[in-house]
Biotite code that builds the C-alpha atoms (Angstrom):
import biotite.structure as struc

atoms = struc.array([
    struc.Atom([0.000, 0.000, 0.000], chain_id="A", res_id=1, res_name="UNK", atom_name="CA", element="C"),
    struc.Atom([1.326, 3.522, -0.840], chain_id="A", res_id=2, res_name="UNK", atom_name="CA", element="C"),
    struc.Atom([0.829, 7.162, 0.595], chain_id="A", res_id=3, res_name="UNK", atom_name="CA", element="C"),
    struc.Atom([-2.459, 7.331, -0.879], chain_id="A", res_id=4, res_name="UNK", atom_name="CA", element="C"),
    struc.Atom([-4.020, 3.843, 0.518], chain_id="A", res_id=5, res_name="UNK", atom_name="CA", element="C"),
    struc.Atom([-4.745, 2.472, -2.862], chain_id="A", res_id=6, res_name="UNK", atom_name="CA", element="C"),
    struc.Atom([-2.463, -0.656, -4.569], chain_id="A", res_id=7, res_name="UNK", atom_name="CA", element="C"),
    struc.Atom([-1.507, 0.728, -7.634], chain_id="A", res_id=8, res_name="UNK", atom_name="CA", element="C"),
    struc.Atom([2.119, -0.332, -8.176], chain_id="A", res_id=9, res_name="UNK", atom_name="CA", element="C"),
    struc.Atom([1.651, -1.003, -11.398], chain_id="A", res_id=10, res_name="UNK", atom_name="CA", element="C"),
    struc.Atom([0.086, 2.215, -12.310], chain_id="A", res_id=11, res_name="UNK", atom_name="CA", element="C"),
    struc.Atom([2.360, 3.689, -10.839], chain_id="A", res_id=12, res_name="UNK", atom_name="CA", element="C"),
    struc.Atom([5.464, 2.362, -12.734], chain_id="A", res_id=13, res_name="UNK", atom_name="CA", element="C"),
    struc.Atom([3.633, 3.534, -16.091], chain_id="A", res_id=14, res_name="UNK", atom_name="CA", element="C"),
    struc.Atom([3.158, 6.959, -14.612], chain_id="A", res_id=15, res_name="UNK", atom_name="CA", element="C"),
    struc.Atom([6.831, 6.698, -14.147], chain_id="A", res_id=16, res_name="UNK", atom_name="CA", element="C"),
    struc.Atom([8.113, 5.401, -17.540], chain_id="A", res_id=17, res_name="UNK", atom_name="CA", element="C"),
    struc.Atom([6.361, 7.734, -19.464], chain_id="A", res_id=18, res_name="UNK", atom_name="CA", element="C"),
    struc.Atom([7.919, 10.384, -16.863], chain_id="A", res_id=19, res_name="UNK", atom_name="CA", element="C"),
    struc.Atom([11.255, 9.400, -17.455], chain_id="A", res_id=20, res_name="UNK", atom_name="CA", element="C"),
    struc.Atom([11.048, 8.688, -21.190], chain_id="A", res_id=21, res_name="UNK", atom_name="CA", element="C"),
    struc.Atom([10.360, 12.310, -20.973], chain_id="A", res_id=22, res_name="UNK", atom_name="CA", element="C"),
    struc.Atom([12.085, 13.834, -18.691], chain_id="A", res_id=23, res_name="UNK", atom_name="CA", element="C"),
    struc.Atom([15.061, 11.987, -18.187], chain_id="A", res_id=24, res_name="UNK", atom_name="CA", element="C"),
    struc.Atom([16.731, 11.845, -15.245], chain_id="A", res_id=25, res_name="UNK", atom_name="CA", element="C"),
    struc.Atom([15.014, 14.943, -14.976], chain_id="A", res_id=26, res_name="UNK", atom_name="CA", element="C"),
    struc.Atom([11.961, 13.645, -13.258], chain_id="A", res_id=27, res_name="UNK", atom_name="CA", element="C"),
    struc.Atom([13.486, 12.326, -10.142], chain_id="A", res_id=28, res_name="UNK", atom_name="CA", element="C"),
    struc.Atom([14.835, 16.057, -9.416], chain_id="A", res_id=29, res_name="UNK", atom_name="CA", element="C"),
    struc.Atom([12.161, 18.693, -10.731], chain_id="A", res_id=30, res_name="UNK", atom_name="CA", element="C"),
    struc.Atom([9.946, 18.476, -8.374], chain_id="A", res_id=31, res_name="UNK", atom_name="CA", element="C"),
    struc.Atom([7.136, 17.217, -11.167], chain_id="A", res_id=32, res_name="UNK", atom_name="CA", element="C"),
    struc.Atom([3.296, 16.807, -10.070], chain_id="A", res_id=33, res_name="UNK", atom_name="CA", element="C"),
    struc.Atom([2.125, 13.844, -12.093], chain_id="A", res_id=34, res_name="UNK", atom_name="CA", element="C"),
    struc.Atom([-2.330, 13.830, -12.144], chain_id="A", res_id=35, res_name="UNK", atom_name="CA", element="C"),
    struc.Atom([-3.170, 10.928, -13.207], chain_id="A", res_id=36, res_name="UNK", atom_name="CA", element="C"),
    struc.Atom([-7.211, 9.691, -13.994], chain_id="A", res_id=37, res_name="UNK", atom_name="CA", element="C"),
    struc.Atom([-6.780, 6.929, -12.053], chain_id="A", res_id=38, res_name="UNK", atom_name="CA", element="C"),
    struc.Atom([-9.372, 7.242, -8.944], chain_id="A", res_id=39, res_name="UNK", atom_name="CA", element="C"),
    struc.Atom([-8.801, 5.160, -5.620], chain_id="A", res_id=40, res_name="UNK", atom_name="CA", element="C"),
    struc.Atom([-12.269, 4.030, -5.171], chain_id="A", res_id=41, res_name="UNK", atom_name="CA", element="C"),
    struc.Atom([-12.141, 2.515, -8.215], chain_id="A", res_id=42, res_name="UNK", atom_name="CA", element="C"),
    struc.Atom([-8.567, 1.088, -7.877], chain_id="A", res_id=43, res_name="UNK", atom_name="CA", element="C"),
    struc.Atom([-9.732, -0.310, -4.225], chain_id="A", res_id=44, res_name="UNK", atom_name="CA", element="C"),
    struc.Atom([-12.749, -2.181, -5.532], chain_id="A", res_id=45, res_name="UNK", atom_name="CA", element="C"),
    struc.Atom([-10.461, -3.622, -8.962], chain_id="A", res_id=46, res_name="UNK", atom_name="CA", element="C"),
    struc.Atom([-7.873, -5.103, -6.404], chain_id="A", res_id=47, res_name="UNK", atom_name="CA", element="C"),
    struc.Atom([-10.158, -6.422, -4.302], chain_id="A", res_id=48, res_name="UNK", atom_name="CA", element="C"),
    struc.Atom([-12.669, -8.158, -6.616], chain_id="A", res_id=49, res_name="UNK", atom_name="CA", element="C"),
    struc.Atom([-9.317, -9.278, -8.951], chain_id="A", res_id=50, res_name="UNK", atom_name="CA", element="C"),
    struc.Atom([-7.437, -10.711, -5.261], chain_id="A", res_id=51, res_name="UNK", atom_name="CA", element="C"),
    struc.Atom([-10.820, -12.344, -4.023], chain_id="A", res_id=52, res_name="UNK", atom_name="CA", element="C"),
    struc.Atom([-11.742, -14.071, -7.849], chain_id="A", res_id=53, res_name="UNK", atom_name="CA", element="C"),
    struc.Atom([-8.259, -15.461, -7.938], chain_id="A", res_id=54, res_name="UNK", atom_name="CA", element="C"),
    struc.Atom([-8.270, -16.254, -4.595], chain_id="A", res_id=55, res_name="UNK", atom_name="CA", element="C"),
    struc.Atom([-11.314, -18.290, -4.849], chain_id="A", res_id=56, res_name="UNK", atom_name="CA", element="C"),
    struc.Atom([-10.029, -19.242, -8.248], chain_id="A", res_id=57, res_name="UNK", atom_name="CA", element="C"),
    struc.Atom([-6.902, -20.951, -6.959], chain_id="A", res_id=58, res_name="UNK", atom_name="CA", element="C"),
    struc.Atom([-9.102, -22.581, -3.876], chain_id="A", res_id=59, res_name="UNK", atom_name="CA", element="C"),
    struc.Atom([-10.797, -24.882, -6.144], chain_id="A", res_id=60, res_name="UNK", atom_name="CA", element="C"),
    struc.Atom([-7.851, -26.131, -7.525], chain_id="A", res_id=61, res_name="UNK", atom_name="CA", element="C"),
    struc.Atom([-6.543, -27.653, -4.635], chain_id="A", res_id=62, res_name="UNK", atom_name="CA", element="C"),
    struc.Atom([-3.940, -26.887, -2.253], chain_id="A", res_id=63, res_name="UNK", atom_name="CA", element="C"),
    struc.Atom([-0.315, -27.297, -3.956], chain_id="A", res_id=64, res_name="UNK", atom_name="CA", element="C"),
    struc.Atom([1.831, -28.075, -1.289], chain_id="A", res_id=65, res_name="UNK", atom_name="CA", element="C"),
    struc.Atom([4.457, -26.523, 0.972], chain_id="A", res_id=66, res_name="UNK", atom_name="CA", element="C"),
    struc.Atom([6.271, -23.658, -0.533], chain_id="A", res_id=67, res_name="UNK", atom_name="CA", element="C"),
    struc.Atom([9.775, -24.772, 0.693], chain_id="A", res_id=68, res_name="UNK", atom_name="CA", element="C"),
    struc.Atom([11.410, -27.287, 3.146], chain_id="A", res_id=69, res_name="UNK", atom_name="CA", element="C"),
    struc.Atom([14.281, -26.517, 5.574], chain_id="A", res_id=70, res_name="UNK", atom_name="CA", element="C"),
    struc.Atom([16.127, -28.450, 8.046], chain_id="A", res_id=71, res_name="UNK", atom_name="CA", element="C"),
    struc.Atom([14.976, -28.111, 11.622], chain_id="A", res_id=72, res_name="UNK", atom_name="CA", element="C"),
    struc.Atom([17.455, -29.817, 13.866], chain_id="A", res_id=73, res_name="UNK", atom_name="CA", element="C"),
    struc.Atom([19.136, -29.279, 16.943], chain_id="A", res_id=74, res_name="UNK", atom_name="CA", element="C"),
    struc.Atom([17.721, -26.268, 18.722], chain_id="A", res_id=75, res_name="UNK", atom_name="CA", element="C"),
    struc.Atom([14.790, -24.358, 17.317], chain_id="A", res_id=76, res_name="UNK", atom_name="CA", element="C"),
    struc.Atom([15.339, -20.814, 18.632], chain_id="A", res_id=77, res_name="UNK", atom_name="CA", element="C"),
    struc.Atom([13.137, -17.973, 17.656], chain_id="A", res_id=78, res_name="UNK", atom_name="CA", element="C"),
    struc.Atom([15.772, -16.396, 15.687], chain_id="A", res_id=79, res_name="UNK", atom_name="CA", element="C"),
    struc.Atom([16.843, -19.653, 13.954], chain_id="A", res_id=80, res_name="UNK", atom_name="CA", element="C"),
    struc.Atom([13.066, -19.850, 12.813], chain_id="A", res_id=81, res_name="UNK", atom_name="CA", element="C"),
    struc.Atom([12.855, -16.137, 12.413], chain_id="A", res_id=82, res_name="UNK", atom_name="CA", element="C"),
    struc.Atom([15.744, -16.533, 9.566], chain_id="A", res_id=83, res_name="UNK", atom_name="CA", element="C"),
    struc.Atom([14.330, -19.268, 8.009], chain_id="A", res_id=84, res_name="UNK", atom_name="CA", element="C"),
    struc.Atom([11.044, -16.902, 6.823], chain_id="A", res_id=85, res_name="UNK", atom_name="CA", element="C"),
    struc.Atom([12.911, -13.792, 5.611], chain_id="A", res_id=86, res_name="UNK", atom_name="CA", element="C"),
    struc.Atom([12.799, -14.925, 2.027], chain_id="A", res_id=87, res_name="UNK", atom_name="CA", element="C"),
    struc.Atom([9.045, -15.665, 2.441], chain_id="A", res_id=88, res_name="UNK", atom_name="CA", element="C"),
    struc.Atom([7.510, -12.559, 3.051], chain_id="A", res_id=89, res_name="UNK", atom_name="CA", element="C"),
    struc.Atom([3.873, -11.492, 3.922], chain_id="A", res_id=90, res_name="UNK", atom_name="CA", element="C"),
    struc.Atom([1.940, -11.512, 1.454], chain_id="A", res_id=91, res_name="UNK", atom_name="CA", element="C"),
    struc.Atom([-1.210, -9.757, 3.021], chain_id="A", res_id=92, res_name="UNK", atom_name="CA", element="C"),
    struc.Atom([-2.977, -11.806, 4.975], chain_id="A", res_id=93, res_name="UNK", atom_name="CA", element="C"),
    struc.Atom([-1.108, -14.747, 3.976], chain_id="A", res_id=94, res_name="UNK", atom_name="CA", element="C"),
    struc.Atom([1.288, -15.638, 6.236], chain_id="A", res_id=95, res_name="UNK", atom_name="CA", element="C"),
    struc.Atom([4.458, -18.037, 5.862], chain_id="A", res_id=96, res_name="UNK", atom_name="CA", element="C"),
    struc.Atom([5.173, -20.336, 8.787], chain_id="A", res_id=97, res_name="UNK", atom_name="CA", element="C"),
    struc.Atom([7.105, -23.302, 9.515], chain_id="A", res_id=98, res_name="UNK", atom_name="CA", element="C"),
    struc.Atom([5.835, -26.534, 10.480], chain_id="A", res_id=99, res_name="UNK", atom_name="CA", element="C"),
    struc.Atom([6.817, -27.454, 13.729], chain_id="A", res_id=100, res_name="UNK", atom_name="CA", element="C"),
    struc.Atom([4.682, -30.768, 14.005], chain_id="A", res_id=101, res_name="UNK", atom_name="CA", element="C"),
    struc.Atom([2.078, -32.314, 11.350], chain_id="A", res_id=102, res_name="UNK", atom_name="CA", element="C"),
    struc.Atom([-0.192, -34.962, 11.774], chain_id="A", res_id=103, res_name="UNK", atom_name="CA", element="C"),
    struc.Atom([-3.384, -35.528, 9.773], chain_id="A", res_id=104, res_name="UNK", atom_name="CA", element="C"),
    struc.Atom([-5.463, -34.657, 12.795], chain_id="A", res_id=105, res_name="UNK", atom_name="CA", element="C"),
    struc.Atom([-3.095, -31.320, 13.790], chain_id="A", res_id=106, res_name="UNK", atom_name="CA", element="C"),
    struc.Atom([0.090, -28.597, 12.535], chain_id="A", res_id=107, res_name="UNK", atom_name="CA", element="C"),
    struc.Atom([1.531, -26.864, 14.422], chain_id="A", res_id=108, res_name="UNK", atom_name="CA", element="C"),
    struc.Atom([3.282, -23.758, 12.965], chain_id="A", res_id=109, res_name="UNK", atom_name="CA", element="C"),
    struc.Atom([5.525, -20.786, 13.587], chain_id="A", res_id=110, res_name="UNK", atom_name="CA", element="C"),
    struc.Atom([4.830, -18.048, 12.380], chain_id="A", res_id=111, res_name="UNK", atom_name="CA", element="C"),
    struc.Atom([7.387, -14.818, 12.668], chain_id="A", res_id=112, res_name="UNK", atom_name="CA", element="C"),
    struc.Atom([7.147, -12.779, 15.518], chain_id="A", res_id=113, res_name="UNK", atom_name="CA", element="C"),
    struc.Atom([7.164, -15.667, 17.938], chain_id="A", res_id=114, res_name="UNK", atom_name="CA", element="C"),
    struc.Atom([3.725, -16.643, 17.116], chain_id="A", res_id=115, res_name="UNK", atom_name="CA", element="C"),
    struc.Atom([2.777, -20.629, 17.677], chain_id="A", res_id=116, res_name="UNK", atom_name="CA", element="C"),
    struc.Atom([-0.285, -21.231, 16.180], chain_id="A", res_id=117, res_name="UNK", atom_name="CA", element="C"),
    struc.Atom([-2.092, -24.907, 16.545], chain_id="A", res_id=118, res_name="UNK", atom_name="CA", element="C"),
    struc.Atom([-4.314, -25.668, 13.501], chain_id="A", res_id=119, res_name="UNK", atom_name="CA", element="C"),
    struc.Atom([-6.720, -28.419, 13.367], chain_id="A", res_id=120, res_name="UNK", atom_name="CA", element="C"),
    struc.Atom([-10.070, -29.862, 12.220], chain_id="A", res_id=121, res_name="UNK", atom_name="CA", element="C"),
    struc.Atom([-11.872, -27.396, 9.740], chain_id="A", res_id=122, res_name="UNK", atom_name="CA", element="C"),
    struc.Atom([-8.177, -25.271, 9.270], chain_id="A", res_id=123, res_name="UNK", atom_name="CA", element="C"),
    struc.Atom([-6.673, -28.619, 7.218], chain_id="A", res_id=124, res_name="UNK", atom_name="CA", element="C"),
    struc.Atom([-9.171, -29.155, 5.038], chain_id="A", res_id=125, res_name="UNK", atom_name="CA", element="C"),
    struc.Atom([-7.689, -27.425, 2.334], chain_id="A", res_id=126, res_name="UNK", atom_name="CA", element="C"),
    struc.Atom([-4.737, -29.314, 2.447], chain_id="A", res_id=127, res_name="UNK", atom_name="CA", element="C"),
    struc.Atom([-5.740, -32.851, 4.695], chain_id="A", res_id=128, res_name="UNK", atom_name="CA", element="C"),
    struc.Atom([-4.404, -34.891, 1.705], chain_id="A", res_id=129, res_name="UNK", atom_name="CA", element="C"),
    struc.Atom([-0.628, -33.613, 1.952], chain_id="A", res_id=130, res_name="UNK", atom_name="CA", element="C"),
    struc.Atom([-0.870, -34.476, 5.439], chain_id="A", res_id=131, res_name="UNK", atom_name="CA", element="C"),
    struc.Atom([-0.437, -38.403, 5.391], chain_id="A", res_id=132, res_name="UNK", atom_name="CA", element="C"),
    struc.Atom([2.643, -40.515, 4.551], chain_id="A", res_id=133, res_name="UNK", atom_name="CA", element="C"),
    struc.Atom([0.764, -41.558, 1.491], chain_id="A", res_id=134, res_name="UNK", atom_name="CA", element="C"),
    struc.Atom([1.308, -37.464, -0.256], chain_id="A", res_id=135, res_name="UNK", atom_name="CA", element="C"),
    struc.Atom([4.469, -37.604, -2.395], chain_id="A", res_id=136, res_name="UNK", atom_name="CA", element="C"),
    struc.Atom([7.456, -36.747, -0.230], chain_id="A", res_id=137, res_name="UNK", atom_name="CA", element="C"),
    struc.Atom([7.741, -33.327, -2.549], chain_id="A", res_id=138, res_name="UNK", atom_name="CA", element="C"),
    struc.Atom([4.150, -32.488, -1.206], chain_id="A", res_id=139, res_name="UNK", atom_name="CA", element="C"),
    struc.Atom([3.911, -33.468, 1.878], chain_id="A", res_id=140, res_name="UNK", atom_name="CA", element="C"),
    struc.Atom([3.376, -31.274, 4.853], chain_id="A", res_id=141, res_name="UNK", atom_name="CA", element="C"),
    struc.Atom([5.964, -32.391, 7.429], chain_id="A", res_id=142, res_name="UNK", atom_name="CA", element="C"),
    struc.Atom([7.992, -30.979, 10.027], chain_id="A", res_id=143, res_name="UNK", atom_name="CA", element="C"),
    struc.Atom([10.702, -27.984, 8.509], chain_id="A", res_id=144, res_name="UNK", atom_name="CA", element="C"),
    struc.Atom([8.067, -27.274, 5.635], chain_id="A", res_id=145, res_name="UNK", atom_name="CA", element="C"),
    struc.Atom([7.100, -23.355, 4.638], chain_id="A", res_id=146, res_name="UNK", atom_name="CA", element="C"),
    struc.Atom([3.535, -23.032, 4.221], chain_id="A", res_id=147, res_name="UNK", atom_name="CA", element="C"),
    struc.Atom([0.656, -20.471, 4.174], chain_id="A", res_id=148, res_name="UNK", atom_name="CA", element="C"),
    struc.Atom([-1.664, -19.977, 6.980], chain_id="A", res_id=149, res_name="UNK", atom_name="CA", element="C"),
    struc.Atom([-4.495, -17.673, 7.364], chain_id="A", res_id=150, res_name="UNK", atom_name="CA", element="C"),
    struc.Atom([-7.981, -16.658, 9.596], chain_id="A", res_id=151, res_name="UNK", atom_name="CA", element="C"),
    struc.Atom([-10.905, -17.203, 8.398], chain_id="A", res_id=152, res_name="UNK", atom_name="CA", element="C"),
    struc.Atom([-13.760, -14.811, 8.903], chain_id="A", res_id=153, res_name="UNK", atom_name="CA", element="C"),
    struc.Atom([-14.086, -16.195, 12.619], chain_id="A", res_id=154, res_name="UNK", atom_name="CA", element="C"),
    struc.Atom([-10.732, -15.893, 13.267], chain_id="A", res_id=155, res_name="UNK", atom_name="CA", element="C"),
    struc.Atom([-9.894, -19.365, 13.189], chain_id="A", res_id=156, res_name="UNK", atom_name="CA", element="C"),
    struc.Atom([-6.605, -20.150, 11.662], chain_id="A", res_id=157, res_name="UNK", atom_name="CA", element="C"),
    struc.Atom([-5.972, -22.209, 8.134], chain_id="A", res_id=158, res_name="UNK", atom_name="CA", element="C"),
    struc.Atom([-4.164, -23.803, 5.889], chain_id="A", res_id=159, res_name="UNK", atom_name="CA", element="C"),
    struc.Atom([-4.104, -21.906, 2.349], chain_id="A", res_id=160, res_name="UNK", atom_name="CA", element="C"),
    struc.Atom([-1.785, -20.893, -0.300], chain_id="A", res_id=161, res_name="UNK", atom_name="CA", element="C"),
    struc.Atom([-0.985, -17.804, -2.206], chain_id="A", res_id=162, res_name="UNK", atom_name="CA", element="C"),
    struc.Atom([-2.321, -17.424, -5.527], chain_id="A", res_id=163, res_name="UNK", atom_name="CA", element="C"),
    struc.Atom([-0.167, -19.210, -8.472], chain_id="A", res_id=164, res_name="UNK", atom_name="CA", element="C"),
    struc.Atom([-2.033, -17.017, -10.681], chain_id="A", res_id=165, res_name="UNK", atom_name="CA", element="C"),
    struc.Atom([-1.433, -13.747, -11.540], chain_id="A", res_id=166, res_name="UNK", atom_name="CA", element="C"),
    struc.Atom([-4.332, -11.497, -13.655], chain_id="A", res_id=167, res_name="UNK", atom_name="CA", element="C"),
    struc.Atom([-4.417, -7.986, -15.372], chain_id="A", res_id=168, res_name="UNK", atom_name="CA", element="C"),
    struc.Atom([-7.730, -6.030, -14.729], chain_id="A", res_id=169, res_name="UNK", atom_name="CA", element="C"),
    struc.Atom([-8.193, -2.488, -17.078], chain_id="A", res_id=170, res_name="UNK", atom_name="CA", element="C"),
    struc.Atom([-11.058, -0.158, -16.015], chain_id="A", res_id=171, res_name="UNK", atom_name="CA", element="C"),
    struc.Atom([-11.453, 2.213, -18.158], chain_id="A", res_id=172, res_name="UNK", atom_name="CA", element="C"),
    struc.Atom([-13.638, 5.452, -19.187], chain_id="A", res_id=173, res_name="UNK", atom_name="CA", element="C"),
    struc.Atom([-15.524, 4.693, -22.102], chain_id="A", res_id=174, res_name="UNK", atom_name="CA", element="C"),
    struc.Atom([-16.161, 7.709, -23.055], chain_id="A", res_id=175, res_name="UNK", atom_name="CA", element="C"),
    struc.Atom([-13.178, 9.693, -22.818], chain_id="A", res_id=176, res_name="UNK", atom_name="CA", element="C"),
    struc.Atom([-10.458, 6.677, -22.398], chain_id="A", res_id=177, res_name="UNK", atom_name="CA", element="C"),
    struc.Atom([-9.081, 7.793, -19.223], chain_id="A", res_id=178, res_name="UNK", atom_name="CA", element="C"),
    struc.Atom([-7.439, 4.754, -16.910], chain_id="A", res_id=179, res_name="UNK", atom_name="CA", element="C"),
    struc.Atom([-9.573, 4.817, -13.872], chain_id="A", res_id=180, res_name="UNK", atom_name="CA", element="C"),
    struc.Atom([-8.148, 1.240, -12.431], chain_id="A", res_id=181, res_name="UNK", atom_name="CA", element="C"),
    struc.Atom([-5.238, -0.820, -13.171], chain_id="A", res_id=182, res_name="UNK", atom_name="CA", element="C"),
    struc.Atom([-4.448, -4.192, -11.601], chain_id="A", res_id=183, res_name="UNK", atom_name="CA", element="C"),
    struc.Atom([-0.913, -5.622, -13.107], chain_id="A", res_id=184, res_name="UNK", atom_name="CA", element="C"),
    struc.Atom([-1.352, -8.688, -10.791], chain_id="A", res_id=185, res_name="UNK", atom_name="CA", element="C"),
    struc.Atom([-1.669, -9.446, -7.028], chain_id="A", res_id=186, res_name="UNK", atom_name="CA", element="C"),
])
């Protein structure tokens, strides 16, 4: 999220180009205001439909597996585990963690900031058939593997995964051709 409150990165980076294509180096050291047509509301509601469809999108598909694996012996310290997520960021309300434990019936998970999180019954749905010894060893959701976890509307917390897909979405003025949403992906 920017200055404004609106995702628009995208945008943004056109609005940019086009600045510096005609500018130069210029436009980092004017002092340039750029207006754009581009109008929050409408930006808002573009991200948000595009990042729910794909989200439900992706759902029915079927959970993919664990995003990585790493090695958890000897002592599990908080900044051991702590490491071990840098290179999987936040990605909204999808959170990485680390499985600490996984059975069919319950994972449990770190999550960074010291957070240990117990998931069970409705929260490994999603992804109950990685949970067995009978998922491919690739798959599988053991102990040292990176996954996603979120809260559902209740505040309960899940299994998920973040969107494989990525999907442009264009709103634009009929009329008068003027950008008033862009969406490059989530």
């Amino acid at each position: 999220m920017n200055a404004f409150g609106v995702r628009a990165d995208f945008f943004a980076e056109m609005v940019r180009a086009q600045m510096f294509e005609r500018y130069g180096e210029e436009a980092y050291t004017r002092g340039l205001k750029v207006h754009t047509t581009l109008r929050a509301d409408h930006q808002r509601a573009a991200y948000e439909a595009l990042r729910k469809g794909v989200m439900v999108y992706d759902r029915r598909h079927g959970y993919r597996g664990p995003e990585a694996y790493i090695e958890l012996s000897g002592e599990l310290s908080d900044e051991r585990l702590e490491e071990a997520l840098q290179d999987a960021p936040d990605s909204e309300d999808l959170y990485p963690a680390i499985v600490l434990e996984a059975t069919p019936k319950l994972v449990r998970v770190y999550r960074s900031g010291g957070e240990r999180i117990a998931i069970s019954e409705d929260g490994l749905k999603f992804a109950a058939r990685l949970l067995g010894d009978k998922a491919a060893p690739n798959q599988r959701i053991r102990r040292g593997a990176i996954i996603r976890i979120a809260q559902d509307d209740k505040g309960r917390w899940q299994i998920t995964s973040c969107p494989q897909w990525n999907r442009p979405l264009v709103a634009a003025d009929p009329r008068t051709g003027a950008i008033r949403a862009l969406v490059g992906g989530l």
